[in-house]
N, C-alpha and C positions, 0 to 999 in steps of 0.2 A: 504493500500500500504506500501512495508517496504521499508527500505533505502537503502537494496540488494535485486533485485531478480533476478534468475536464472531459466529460462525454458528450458527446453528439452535437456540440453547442452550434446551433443556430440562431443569427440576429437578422432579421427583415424589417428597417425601418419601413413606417407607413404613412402617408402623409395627404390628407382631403385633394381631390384633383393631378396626381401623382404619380407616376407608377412607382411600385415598390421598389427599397432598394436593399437585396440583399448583400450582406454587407461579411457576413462570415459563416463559412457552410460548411458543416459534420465536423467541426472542429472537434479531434482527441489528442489528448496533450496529459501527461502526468511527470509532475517535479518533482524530487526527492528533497528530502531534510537538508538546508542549508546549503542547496544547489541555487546558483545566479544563473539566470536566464535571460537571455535577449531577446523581443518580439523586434527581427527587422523585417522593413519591408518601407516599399514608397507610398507616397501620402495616397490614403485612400482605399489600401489594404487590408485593412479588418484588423490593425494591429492597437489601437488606442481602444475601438470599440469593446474588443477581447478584455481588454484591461479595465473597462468599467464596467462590465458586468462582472469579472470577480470583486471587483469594490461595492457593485451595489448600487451603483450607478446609471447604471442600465440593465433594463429587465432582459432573462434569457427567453429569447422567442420559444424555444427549445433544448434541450437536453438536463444536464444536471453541472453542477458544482458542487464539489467537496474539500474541505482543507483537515487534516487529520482522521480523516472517514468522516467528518461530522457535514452531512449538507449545508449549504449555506445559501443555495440561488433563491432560495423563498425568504429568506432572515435580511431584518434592514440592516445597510450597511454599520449601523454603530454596534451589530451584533456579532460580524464577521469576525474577531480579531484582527485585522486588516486595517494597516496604517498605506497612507497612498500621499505622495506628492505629485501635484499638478501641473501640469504645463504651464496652467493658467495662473499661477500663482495659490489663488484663492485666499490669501493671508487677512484676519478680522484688520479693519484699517482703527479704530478706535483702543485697541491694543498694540504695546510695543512688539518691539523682536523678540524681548525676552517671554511676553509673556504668551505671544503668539506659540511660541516653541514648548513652551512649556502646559501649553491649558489642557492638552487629551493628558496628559499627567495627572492632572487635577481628580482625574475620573476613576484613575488607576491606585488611589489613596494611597500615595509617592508623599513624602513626609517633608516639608517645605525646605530639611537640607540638602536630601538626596535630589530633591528636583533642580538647586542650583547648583548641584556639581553636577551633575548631567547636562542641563542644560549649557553652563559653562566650557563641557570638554567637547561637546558635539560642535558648540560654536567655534572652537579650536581651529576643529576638524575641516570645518567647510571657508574658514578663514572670515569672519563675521564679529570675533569677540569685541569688536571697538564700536558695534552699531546696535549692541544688545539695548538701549534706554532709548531706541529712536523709533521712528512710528512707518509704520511702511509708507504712506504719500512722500515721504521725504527720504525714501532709497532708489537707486537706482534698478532695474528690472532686472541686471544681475544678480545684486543682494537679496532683490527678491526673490528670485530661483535657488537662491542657496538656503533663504529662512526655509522654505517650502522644505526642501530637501531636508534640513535639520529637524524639522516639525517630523518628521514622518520616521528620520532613523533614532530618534530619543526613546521612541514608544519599547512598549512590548507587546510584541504583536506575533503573530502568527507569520506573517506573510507581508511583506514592503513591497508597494508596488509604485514603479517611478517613472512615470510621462515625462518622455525627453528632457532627463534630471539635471542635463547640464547645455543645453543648446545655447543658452544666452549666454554662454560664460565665454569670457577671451581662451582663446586656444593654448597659452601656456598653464592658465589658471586650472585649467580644464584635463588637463592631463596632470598636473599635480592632484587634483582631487580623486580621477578614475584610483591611481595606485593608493590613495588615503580609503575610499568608500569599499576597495575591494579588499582593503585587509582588514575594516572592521565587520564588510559581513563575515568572511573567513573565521577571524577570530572568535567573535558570537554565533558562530552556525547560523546566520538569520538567511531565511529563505525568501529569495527575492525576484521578481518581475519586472522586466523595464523595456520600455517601449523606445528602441530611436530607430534613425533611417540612416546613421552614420556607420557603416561598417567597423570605424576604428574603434569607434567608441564600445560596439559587441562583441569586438575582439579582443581586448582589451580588460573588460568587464566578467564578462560571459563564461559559463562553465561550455553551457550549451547556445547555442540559435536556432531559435525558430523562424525561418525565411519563408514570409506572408505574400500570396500574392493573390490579387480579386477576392478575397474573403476565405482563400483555402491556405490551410497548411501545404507547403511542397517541400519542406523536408527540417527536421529537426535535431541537430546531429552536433559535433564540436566545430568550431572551424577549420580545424585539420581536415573533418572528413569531408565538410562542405567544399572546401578547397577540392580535396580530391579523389572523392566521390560523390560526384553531385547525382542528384537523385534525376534532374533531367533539364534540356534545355532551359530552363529557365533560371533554377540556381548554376547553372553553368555561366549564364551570360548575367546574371546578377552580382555574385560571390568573385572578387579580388578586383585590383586595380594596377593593371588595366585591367577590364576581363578576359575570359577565356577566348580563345579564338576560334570560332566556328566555321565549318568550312563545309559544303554540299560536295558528296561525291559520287561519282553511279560505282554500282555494287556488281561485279563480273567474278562466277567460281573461278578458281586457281586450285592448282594441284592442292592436294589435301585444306583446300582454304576458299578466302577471299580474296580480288584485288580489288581495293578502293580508290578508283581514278578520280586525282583535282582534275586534269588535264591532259592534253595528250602527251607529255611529257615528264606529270607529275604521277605517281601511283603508292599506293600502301598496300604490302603483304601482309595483310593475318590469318596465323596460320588456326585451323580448326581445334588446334589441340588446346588452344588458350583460353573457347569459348564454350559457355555451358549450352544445354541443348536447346533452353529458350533463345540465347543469342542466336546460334546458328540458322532456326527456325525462320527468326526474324530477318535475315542477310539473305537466306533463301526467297523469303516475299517479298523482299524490299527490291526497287530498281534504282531505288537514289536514299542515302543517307546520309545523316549531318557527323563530320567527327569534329574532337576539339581539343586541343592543345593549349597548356598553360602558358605563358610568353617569357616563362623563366625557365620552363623544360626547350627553348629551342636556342640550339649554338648557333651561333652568327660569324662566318668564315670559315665554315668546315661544314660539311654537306655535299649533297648530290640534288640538292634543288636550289634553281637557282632565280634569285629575284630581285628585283631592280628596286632600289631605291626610294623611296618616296620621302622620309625626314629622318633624321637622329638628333635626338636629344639628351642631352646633357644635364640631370638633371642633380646635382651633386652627389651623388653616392651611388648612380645606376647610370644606363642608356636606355632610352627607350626608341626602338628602333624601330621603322615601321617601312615595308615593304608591298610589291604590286606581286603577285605570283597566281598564273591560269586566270585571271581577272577574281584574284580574290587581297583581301589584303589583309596583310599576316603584320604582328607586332609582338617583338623579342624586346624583354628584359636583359642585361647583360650590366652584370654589377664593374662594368671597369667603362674606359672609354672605348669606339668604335669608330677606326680611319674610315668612315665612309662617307661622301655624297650623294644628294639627290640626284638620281640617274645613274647612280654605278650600277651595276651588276653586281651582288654577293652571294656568295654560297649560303644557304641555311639547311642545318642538319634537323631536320623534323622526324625523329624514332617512331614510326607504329609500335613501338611499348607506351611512348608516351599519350597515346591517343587514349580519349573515351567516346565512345560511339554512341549513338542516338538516333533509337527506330520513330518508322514513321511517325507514332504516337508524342514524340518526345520525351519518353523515357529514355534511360541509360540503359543500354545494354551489357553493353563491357566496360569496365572503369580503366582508366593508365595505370599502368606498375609503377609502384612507389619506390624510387630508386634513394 
């Protein structure tokens, strides 16, 4: 049993004159004790929505919620265990910092010293201790992100849920706090939820990711696996930066195998013994399939394909190099610098080990070998 679980969850906002708009479908999802989780996905993918209806926030059109076995989709939210910061701040404005951070304490009959040494260390923590006697109209929308965020990891709670917990914050500020926030959940096993669209920031954060797209889960896994094995086009061409390199190719037997032509001059050998019977199955009915390659599995200057130039970039500590080949266009990562021009000519070595392949459906069929 884990300390979140989620069955069947369906949300269909409704609205007079409108058509419906389903917003997140069959969603199953379950979190274990003191595991951090990332809901990523781009605006409008069922990923904040998910996160207010375990808060209570929004009603489940369908399925269930549970946190320690106990349901909770029927229970208002002040019955949840469930401490949540907002995107939107929501901070009482007639109350200080101090006391904004401090008032679900109130409720938890927290002994009025224990609530100022808590409150004082969490203000520490998010870098806020000098604005605790001030009133929020007179902070900045940053500090306000950050009370928010204080408000919510002070409690004891079941379950911390955090609506893009640091977006407003400057980008150095913002990575001191990820490595601060992720060693006090660690520390306290607190079991957490958080919603961003920032890949770094659920890489970062995250035990796990869950990568949302039109209201469905498409695959839930660490970012290592998502990296490299993506469950199918779409976390393939979502998950890393640059992303993966997708490539259409028609699908011709070969002795004991397949050959995967980009072009008449480009081809991939895979051989049958690498593939399970569903893959082969699929290569068999397929006439054209997508593969994809990471753009830090491909060497640049040593190969048997060859591709013309289109930019190199320099970007202090990589190359991002980007190429024309069979009219498709391929982009290598390459952590040093790269003698080339636009318009050369360059070898790039592209391994079918390296490849992950995708049937007609857009599942993965074969995943790359992890070298």
């Amino acid at each position: 049993m884990g300390m979140l679980e989620l069955r069947g969850i369906d949300k269909v906002y409704r609205s007079h004159g409108r058509p419906p708009v389903h917003a997140v479908r069959s969603l199953d999802m379950e979190v274990g004790k003191g595991e951090i989780v990332a809901l990523l996905g781009s605006s409008g993918c069922g990923k904040t929505s998910t996160l207010r209806m375990i808060a209570g926030f929004e009603s489940v059109t369908s399925g269930s919620i549970a946190v320690r076995g106990r349901r909770i989709d029927t229970l208002p939210p002040a019955r949840r265990k469930v401490a949540m910061a907002f995107e939107g701040y929501s901070l009482y404005p007639p109350l200080t910092v101090r006391e904004n951070i401090a008032f679900a304490l109130k409720s938890q009959q927290v002994s009025r010293s224990e609530v100022s040494r808590r409150v004082e260390a969490i203000a520490r923590l998010v870098e806020i201790e000098d604005i605790l006697e001030n009133y929020p109209r007179v902070i900045s929308g940053g500090q306000q992100q950050r009370v928010s965020l204080a408000r919510a990891l002070v409690r004891d709670a079941d379950l911390y849920l955090l609506d893009e917990p640091m977006g407003q914050l400057e980008p150095q500020l913002r990575a001191v706090l990820r490595g601060r926030i992720k060693s006090l959940l660690a520390e306290r096993e607190m079991t957490a939820i958080f919603v961003t669209h920032d890949q770094t920031e659920a890489s970062a954060l995250a035990d796990r990711i869950a990568v949302m797209e039109d209201g469905v889960l498409q695959q839930f896994a660490s970012e290592r696996e998502l990296k490299d094995r993506p469950a199918n086009l779409f976390v393939a061409s979502f998950i890393g930066e640059p992303p993966m390199n997708l490539l259409e190719t028609e699908v011709k037997r070969a002795d004991g195998g397949f050959r995967l032509s980009l072009g008449p001059d480009v081809a991939f050998d895979i051989s049958g013994d690498g593939l399970d019977r569903a893959a082969q199955q699929a290569l068999v009915a397929a006439r054209r399939v997508r593969v994809g390659i990471r753009p830090q599995r491909i060497a640049v200057g040593e190969g048997a394909v060859r591709v013309r130039i289109v930019s190199n970039q320099w970007l202090g500590d990589q190359s991002h190099v980007a190429g024309e080949c069979a009219g498709h266009l391929l982009i290598a990562v390459i952590p040093n610098r790269v003698a080339a021009r636009p318009g050369d000519v360059v070898p790039f070595a592209l391994g079918p080990r390296h490849l992950n392949i995708f049937g007609a459906d857009g599942v993965c069929i074969r995943h790359a070998e992890v070298s």
